[in-house]
PDB file of N, CA, C and O in Angstrom:
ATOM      1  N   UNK A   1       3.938  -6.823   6.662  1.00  0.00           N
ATOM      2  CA  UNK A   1       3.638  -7.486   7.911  1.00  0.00           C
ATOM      3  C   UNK A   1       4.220  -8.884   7.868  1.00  0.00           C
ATOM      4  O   UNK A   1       4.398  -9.371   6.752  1.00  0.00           O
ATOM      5  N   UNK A   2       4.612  -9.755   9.190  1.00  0.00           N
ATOM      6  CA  UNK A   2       5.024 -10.806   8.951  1.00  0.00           C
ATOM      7  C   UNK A   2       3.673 -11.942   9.049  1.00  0.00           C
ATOM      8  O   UNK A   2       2.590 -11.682   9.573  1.00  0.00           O
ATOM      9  N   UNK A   3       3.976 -12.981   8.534  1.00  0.00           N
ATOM     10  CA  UNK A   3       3.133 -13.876   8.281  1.00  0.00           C
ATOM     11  C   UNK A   3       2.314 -14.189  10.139  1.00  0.00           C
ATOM     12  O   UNK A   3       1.115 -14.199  10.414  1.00  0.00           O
ATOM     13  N   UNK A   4       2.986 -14.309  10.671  1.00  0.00           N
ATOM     14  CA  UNK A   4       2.117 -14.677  12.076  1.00  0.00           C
ATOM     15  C   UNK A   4       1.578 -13.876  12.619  1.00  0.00           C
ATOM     16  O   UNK A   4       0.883 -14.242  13.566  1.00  0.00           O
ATOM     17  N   UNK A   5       1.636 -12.332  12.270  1.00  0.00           N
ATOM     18  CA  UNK A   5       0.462 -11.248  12.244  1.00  0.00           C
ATOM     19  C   UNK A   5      -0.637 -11.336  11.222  1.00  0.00           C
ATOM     20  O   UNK A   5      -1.818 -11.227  11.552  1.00  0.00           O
ATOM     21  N   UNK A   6      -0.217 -11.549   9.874  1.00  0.00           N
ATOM     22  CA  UNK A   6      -1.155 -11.768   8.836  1.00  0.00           C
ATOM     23  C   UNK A   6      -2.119 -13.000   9.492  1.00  0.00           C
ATOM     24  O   UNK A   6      -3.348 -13.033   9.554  1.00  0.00           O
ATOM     25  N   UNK A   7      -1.250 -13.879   9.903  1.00  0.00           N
ATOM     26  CA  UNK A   7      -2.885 -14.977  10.237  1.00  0.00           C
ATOM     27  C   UNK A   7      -3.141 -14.845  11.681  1.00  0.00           C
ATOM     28  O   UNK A   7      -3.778 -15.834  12.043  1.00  0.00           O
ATOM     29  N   UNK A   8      -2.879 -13.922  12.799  1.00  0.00           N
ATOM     30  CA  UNK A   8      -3.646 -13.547  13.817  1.00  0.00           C
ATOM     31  C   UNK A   8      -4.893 -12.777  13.089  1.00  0.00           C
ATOM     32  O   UNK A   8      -6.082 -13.075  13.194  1.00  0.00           O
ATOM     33  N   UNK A   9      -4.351 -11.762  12.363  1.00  0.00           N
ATOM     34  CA  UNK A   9      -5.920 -10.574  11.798  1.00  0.00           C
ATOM     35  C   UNK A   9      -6.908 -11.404  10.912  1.00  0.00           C
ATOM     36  O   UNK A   9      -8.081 -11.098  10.694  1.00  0.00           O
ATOM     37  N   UNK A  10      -6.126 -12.701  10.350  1.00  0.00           N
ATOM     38  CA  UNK A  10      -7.315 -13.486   9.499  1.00  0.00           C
ATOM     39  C   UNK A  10      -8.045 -14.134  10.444  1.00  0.00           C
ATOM     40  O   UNK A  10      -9.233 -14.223  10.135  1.00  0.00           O
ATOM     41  N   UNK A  11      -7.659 -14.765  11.807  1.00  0.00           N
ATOM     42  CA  UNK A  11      -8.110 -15.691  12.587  1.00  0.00           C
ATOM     43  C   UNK A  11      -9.434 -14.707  13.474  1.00  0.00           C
ATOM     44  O   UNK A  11     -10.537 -14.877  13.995  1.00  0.00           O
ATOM     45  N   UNK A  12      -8.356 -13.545  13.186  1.00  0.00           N
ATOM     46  CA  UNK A  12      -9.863 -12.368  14.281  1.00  0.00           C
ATOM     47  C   UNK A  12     -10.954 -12.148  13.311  1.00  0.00           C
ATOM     48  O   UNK A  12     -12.089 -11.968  13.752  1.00  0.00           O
ATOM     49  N   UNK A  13     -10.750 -12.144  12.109  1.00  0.00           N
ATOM     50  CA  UNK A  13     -11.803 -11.623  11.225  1.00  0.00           C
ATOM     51  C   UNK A  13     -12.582 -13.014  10.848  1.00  0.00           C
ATOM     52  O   UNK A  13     -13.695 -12.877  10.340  1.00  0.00           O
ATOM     53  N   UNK A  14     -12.132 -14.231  11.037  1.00  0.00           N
ATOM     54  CA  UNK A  14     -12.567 -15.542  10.396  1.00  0.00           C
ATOM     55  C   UNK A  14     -12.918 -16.577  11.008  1.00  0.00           C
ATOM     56  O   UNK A  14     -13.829 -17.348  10.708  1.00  0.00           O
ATOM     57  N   UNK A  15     -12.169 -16.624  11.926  1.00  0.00           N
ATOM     58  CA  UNK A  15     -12.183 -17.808  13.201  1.00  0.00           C
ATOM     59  C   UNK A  15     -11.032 -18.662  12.263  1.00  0.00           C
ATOM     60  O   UNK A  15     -10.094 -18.419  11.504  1.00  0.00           O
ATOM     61  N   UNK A  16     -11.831 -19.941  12.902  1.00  0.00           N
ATOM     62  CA  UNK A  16     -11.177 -21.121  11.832  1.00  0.00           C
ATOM     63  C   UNK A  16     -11.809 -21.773  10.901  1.00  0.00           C
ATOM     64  O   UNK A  16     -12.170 -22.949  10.866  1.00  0.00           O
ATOM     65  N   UNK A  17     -11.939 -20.768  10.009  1.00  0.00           N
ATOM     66  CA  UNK A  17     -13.081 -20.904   8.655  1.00  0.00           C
ATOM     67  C   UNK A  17     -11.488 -21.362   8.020  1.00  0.00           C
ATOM     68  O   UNK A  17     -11.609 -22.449   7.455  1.00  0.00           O
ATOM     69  N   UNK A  18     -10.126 -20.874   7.957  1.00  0.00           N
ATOM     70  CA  UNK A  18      -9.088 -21.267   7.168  1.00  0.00           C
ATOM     71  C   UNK A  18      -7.987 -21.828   7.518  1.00  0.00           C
ATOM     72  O   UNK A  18      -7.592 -21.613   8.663  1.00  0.00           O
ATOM     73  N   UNK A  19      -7.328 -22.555   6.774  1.00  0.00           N
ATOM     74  CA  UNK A  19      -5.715 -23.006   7.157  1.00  0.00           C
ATOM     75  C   UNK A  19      -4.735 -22.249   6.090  1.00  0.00           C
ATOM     76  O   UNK A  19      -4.648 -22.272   4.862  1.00  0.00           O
ATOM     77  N   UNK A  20      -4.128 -21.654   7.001  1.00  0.00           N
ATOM     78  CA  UNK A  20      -2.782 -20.867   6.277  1.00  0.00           C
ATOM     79  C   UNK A  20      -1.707 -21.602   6.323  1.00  0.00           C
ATOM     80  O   UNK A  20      -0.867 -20.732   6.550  1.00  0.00           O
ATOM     81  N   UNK A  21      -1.063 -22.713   6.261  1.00  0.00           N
ATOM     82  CA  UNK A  21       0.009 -23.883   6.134  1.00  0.00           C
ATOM     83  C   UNK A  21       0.793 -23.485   5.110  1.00  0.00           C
ATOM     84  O   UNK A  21       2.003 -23.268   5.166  1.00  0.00           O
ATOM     85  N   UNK A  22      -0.273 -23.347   3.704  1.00  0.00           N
ATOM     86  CA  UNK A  22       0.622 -23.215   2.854  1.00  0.00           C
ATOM     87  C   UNK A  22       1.432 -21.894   2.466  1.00  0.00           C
ATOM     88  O   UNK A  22       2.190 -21.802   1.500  1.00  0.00           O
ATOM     89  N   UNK A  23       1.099 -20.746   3.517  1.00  0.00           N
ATOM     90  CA  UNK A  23       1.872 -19.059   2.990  1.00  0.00           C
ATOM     91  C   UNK A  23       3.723 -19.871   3.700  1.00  0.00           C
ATOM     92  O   UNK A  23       4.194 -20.328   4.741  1.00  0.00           O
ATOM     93  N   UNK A  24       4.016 -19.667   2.669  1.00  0.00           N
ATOM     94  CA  UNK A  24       5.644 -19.771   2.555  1.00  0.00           C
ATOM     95  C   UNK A  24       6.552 -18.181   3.144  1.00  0.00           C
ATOM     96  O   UNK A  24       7.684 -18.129   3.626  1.00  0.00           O
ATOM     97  N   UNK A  25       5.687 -17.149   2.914  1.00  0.00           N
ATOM     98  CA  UNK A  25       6.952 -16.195   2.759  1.00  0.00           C
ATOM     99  C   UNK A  25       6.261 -15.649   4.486  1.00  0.00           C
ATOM    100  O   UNK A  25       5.101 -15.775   4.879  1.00  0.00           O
ATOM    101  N   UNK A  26       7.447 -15.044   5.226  1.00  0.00           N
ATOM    102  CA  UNK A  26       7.258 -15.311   6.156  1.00  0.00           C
ATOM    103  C   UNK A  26       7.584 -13.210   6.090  1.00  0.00           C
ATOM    104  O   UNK A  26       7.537 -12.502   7.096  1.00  0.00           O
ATOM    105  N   UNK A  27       7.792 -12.847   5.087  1.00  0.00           N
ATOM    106  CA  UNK A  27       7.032 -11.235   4.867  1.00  0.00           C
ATOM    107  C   UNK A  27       6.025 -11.080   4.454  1.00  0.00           C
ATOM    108  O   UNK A  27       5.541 -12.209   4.371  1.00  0.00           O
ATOM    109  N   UNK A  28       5.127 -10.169   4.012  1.00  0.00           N
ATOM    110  CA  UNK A  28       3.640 -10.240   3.208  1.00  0.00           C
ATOM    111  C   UNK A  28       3.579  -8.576   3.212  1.00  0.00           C
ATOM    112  O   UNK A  28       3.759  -7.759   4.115  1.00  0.00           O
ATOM    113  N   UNK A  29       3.298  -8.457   2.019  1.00  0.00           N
ATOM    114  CA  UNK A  29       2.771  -6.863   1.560  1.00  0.00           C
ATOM    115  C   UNK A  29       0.940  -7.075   1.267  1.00  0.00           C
ATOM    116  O   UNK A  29       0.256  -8.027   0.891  1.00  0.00           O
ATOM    117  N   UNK A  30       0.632  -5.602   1.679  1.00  0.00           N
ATOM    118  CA  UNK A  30      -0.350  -5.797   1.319  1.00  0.00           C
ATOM    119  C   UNK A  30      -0.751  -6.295  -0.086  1.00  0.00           C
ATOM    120  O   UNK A  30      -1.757  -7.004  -0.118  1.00  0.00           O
ATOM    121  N   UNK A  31      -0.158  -6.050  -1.190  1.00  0.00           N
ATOM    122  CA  UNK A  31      -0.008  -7.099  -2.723  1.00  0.00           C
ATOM    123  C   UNK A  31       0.031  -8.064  -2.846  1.00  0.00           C
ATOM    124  O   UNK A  31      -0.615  -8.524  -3.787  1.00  0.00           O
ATOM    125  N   UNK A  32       0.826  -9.008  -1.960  1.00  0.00           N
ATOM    126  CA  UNK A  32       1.028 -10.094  -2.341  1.00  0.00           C
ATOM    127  C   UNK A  32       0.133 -11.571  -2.360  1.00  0.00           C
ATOM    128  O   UNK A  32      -0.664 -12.058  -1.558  1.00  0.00           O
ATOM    129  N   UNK A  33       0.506 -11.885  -3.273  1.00  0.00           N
ATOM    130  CA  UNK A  33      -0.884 -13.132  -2.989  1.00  0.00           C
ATOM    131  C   UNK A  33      -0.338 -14.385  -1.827  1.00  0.00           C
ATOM    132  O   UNK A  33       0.798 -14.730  -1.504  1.00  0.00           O
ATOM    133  N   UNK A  34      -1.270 -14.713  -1.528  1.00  0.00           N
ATOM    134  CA  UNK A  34      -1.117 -15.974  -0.896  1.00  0.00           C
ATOM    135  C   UNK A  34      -2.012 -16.868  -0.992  1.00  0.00           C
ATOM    136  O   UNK A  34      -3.148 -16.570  -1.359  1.00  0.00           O
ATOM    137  N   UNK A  35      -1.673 -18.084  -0.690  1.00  0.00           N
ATOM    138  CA  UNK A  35      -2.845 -19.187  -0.554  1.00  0.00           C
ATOM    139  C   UNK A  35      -3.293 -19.732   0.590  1.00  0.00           C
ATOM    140  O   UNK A  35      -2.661 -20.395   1.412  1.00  0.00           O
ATOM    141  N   UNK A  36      -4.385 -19.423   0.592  1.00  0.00           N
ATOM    142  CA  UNK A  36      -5.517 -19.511   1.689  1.00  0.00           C
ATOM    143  C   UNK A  36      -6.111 -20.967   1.164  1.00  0.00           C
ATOM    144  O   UNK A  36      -6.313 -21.165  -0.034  1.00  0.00           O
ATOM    145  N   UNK A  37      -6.430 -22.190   2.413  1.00  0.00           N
ATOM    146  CA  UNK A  37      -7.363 -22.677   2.218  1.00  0.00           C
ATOM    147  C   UNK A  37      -8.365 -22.990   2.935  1.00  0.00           C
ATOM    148  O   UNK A  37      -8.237 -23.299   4.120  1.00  0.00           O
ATOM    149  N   UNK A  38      -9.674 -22.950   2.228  1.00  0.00           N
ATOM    150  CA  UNK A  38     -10.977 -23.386   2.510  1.00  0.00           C
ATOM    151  C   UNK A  38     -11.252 -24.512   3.270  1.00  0.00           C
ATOM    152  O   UNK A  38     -11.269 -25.584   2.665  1.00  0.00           O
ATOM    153  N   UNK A  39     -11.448 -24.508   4.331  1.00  0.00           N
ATOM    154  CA  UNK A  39     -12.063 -25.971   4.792  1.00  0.00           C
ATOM    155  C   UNK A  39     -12.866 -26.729   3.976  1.00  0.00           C
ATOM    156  O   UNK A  39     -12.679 -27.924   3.749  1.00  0.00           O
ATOM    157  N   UNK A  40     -14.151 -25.762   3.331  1.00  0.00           N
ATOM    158  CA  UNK A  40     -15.007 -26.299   2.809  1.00  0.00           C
ATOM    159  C   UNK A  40     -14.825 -26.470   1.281  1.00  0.00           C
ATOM    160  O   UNK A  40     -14.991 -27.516   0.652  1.00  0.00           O
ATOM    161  N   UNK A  41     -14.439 -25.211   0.771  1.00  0.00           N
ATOM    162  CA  UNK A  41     -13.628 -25.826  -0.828  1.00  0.00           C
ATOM    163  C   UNK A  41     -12.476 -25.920  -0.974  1.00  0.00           C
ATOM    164  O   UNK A  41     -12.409 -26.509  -2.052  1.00  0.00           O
ATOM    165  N   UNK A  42     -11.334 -25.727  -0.595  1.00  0.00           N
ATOM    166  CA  UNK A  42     -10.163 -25.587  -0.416  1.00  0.00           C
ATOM    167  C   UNK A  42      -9.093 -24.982  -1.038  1.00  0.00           C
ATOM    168  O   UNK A  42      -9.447 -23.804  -1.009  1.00  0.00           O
ATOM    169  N   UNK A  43      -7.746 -25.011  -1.719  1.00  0.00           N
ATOM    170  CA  UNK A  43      -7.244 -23.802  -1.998  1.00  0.00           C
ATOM    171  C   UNK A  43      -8.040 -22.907  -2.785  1.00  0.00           C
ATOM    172  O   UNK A  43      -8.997 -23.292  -3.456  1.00  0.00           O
ATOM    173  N   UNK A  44      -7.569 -21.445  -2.694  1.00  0.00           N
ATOM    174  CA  UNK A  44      -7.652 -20.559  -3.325  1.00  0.00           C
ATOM    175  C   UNK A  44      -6.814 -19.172  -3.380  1.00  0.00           C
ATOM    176  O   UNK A  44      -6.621 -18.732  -2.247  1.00  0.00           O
ATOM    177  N   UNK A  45      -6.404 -18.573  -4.157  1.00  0.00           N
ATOM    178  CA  UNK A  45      -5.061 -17.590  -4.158  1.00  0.00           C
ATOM    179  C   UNK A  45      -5.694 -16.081  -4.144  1.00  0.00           C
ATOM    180  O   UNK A  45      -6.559 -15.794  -4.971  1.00  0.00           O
ATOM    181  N   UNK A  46      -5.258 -15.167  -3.224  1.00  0.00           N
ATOM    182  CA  UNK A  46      -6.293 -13.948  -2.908  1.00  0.00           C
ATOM    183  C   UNK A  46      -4.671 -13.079  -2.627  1.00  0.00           C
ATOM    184  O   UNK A  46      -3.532 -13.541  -2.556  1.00  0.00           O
ATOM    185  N   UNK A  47      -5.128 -11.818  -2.529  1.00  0.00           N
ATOM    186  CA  UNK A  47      -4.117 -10.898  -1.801  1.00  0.00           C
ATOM    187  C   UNK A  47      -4.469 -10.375  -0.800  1.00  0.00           C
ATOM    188  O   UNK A  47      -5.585  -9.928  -0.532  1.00  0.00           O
ATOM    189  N   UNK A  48      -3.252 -10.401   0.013  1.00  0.00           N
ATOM    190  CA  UNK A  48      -3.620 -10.044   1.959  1.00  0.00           C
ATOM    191  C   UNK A  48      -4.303  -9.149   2.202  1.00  0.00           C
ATOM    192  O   UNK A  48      -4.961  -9.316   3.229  1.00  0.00           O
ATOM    193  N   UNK A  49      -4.511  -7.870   1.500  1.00  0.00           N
ATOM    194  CA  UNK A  49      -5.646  -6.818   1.250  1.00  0.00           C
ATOM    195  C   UNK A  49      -6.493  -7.468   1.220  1.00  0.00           C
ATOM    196  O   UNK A  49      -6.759  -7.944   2.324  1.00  0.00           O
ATOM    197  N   UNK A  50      -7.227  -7.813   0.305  1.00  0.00           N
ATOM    198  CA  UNK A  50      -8.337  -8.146  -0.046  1.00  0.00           C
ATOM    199  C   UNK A  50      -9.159  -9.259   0.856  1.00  0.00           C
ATOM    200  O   UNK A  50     -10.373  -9.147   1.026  1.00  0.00           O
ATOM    201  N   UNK A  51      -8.333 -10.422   1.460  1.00  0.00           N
ATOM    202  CA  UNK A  51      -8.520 -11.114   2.036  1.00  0.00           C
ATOM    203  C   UNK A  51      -8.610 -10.392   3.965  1.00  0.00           C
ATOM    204  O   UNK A  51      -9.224 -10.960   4.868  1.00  0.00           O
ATOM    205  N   UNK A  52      -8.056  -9.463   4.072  1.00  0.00           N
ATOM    206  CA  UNK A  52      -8.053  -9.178   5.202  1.00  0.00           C
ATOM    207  C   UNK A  52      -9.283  -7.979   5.091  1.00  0.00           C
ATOM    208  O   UNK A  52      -9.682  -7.532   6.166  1.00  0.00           O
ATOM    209  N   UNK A  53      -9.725  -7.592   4.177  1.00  0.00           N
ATOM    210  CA  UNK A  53     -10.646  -6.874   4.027  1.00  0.00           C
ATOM    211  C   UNK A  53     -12.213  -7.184   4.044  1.00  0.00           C
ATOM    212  O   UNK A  53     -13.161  -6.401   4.101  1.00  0.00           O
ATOM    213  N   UNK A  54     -12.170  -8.983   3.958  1.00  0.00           N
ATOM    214  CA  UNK A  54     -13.625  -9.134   4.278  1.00  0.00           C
ATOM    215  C   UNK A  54     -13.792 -10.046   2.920  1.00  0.00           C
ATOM    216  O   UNK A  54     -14.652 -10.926   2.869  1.00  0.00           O
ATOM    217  N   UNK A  55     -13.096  -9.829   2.061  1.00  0.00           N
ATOM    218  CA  UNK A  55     -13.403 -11.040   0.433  1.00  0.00           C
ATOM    219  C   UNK A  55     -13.788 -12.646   1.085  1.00  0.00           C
ATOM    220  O   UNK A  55     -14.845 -13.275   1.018  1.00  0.00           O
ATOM    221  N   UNK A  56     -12.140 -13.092   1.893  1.00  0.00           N
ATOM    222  CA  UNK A  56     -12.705 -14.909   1.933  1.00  0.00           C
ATOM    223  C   UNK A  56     -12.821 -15.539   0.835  1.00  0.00           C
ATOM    224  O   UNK A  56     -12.490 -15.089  -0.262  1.00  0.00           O
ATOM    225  N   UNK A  57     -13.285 -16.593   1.040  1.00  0.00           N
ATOM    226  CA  UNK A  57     -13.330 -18.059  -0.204  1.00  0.00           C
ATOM    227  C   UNK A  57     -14.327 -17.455  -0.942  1.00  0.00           C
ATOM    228  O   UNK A  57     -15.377 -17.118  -0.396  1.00  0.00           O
ATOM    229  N   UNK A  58     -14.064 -17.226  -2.463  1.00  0.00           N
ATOM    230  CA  UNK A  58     -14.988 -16.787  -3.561  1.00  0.00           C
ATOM    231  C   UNK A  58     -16.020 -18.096  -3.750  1.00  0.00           C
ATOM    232  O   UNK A  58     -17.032 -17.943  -4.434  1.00  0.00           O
ATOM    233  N   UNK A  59     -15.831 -18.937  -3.341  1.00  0.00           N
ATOM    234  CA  UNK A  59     -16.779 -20.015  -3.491  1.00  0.00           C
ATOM    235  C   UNK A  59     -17.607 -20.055  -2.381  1.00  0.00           C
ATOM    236  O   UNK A  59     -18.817 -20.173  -2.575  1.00  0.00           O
ATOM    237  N   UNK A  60     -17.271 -19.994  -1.508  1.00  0.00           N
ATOM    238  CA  UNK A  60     -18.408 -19.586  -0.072  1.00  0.00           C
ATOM    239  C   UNK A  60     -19.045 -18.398  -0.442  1.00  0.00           C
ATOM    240  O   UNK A  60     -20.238 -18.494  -0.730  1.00  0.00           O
ATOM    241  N   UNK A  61     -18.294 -16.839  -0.520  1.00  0.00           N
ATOM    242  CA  UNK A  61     -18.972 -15.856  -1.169  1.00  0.00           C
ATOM    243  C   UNK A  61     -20.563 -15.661  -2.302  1.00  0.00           C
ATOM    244  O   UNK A  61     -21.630 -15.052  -2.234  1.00  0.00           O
ATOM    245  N   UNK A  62     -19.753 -16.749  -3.435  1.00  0.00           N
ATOM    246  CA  UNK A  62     -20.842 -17.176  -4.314  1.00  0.00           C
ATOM    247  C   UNK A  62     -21.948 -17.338  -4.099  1.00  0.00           C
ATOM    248  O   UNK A  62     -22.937 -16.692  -4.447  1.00  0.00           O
ATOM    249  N   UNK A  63     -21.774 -18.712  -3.176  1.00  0.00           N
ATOM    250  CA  UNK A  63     -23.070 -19.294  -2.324  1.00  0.00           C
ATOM    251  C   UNK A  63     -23.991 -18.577  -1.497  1.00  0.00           C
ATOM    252  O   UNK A  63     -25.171 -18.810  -1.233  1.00  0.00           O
ATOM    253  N   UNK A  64     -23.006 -17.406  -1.040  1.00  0.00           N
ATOM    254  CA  UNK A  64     -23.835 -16.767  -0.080  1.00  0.00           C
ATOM    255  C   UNK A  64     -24.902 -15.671  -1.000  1.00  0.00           C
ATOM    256  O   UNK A  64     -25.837 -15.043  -0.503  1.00  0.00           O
ATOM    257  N   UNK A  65     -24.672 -15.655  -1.789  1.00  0.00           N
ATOM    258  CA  UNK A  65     -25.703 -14.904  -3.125  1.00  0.00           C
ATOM    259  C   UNK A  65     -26.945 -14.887  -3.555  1.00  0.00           C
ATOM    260  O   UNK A  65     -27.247 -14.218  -4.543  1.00  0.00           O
TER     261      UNK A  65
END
């Protein structure tokens, strides 16, 4: 998928819980990592699967525990 689909489906699943600034590659497999950051803790490196699947900031996650 290209990157400005990848952060429409993050923005539907997230709002603006994130800033995607820093994804460079402007392809994305479901494998590949990228860096997502946290408003509230900030970077963190996930894969577009996983992240589009509902994971999010492992440090927000945590908290929510």
């Amino acid at each position: 998928m290209c990157k400005e689909e990848f952060i429409k489906k993050a923005k539907e699943l997230y709002g603006e819980k994130f800033d995607y600034k820093n994804i460079t590659d402007n392809k994305l497999e479901s494998y590949s990592t990228v860096p997502i950051i946290c408003l509230k803790h900030g970077i963190f490196y996930t894969s577009v699967y996983d992240f589009l699947h509902g994971e999010g900031c492992f440090e927000c996650n945590r908290k929510d525990n």
